[in-house]
C-alpha positions in Angstrom: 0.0 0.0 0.0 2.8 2.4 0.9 4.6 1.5 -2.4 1.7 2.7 -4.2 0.8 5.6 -2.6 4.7 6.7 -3.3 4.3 5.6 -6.5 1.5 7.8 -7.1 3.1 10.6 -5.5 5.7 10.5 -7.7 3.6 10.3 -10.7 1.6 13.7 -9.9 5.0 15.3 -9.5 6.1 14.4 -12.7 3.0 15.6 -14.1 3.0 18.9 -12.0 6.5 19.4 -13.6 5.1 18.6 -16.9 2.2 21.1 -16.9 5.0 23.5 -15.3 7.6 23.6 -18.3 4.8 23.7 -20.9 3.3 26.9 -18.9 6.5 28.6 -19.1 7.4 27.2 -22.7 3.9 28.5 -24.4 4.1 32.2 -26.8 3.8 35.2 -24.4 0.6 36.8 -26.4 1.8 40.1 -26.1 2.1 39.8 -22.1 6.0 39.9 -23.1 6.6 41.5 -26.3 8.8 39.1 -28.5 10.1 36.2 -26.1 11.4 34.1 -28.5 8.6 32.1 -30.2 9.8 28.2 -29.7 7.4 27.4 -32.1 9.8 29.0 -34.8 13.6 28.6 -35.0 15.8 31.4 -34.5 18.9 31.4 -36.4 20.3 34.2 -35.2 19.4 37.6 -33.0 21.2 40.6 -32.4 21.5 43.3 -29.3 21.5 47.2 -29.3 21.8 47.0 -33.4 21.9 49.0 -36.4 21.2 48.1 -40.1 20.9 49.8 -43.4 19.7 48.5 -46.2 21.3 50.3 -49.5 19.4 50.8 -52.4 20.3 49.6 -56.2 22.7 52.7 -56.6 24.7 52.1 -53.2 22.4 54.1 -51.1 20.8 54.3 -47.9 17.4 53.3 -48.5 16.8 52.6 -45.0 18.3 52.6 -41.3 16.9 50.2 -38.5 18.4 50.1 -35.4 16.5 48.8 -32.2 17.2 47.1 -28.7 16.8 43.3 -30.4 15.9 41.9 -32.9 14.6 37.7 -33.5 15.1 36.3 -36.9 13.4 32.8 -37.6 14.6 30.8 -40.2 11.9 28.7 -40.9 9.5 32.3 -41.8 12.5 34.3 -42.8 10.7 37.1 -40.3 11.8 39.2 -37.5 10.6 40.7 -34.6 12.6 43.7 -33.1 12.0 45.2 -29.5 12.1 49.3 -29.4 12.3 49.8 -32.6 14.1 52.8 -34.5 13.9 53.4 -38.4 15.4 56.4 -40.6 13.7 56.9 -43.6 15.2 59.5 -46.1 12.3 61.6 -48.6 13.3 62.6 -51.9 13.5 66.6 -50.7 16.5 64.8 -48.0 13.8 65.2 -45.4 14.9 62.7 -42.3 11.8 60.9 -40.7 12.7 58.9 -37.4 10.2 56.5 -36.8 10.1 55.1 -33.2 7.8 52.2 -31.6 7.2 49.8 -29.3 8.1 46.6 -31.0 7.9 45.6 -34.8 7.8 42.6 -37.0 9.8 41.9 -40.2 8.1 40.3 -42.9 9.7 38.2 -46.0 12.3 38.9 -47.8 12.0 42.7 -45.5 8.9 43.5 -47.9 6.9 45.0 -44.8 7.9 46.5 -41.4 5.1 46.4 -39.1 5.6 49.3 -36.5 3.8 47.5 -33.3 2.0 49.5 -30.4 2.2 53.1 -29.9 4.2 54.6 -32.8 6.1 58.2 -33.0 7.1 59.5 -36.4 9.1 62.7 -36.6 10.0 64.8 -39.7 12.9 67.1 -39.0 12.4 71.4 -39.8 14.3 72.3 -42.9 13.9 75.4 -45.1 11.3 74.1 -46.9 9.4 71.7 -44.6 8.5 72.5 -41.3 9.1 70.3 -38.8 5.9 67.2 -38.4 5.3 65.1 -35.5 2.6 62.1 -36.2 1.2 59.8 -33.0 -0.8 56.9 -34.1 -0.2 53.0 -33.6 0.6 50.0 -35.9 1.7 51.1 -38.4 2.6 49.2 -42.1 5.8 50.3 -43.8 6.7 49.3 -47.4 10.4 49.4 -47.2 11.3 50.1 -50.8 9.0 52.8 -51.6 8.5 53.8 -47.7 4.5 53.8 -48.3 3.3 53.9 -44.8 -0.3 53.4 -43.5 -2.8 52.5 -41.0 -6.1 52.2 -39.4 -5.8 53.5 -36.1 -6.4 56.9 -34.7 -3.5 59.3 -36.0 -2.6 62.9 -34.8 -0.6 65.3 -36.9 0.8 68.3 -35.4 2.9 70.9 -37.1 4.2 74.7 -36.4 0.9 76.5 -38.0 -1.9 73.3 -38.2 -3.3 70.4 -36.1 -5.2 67.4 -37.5 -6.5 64.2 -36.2 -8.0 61.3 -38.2 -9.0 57.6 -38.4 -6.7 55.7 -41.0 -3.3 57.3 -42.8 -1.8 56.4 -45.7 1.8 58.3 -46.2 4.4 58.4 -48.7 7.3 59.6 -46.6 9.5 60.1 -50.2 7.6 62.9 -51.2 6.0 63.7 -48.2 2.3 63.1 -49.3 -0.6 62.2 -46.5 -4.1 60.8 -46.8 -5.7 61.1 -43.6 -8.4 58.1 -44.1 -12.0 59.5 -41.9 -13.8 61.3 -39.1 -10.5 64.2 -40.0 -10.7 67.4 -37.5 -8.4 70.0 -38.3 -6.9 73.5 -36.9 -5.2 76.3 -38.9 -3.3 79.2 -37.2 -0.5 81.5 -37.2 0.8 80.0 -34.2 -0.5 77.0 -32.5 1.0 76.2 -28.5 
């Protein structure tokens, strides 16, 4: 009887340790942005990086820098945790583009800016400065076609809008702000 009831025992510890490790081993769902995903293999990942990707003539087309990034070799995606891209316009108008988190896709087609997202256009002669608040946003790295769903705010030195849905080209500085669009004019805004 005693051999049985250790037996036993032993058995529901296994299990315990069983349901235990599965627990801890199962995808974070956003509790944890980007623990690695064991149902994918990573091939490699990288800490406090930078890349940029050059263009056909040698040139920056983009710069991507960020706290970590996860590559899995099985999707040939990413994720990358605080997020930093540089996108240059065709007027050499810098936009720094900061998130919370972001996903690669294929062949770095798409960069999907994840959770709150801050885009910034630097002042130059001919463009004033231009901050934009919105979240999740969809890049198009080689044409740098932006856009999204979600509640956006622009804010500049003279207007203010706010709008439901963007689509941006950041090369030539074009924006189509998508519904419900409010707006505010002045000669000086605070």
């Amino acid at each position: 009887m005693r051999k049985r009831l250790w037996l036993w025992g032993i058995v529901l510890a296994v299990l315990m340790l069983t349901v235990w490790v599965q627990f801890e081993r199962e995808p974070s769902n956003g509790t944890h942005p980007f623990e690695a995903d064991v149902s994918k293999k990573v091939d490699y990942y990288l800490e406090n990086f930078k890349i940029t990707q050059l263009n056909e003539l040698g040139q920056p087309n983009y710069s991507l820098s960020g706290h970590k990034l996860i590559h899995y070799r099985d999707t040939d995606t990413a994720d990358v945790i605080d997020p930093t891209l540089f996108v240059t316009g065709k007027d050499a108008s810098q936009w720094k583009i900061v998130a919370e988190r972001a996903w690669i896709s294929k062949n770095n087609e798409y960069i999907h800016l994840l959770g709150k997202v801050d885009i910034q256009r630097q002042e130059k002669k001919s463009n004033p400065g231009l901050s934009i608040m919105t979240s999740n946003l969809k890049i198009r790295t080689q044409d740098h076609f932006a856009e999204t769903d979600d509640p956006v705010v622009l804010q500049s030195v003279s207007w203010h809008a706010e709008a439901n849905g963007l689509s941006a080209n950041l090369t030539t500085g074009q924006f189509s702000l998508l519904s419900n669009v409010k707006g505010m004019y002045s000669d000086v805004i605070k």
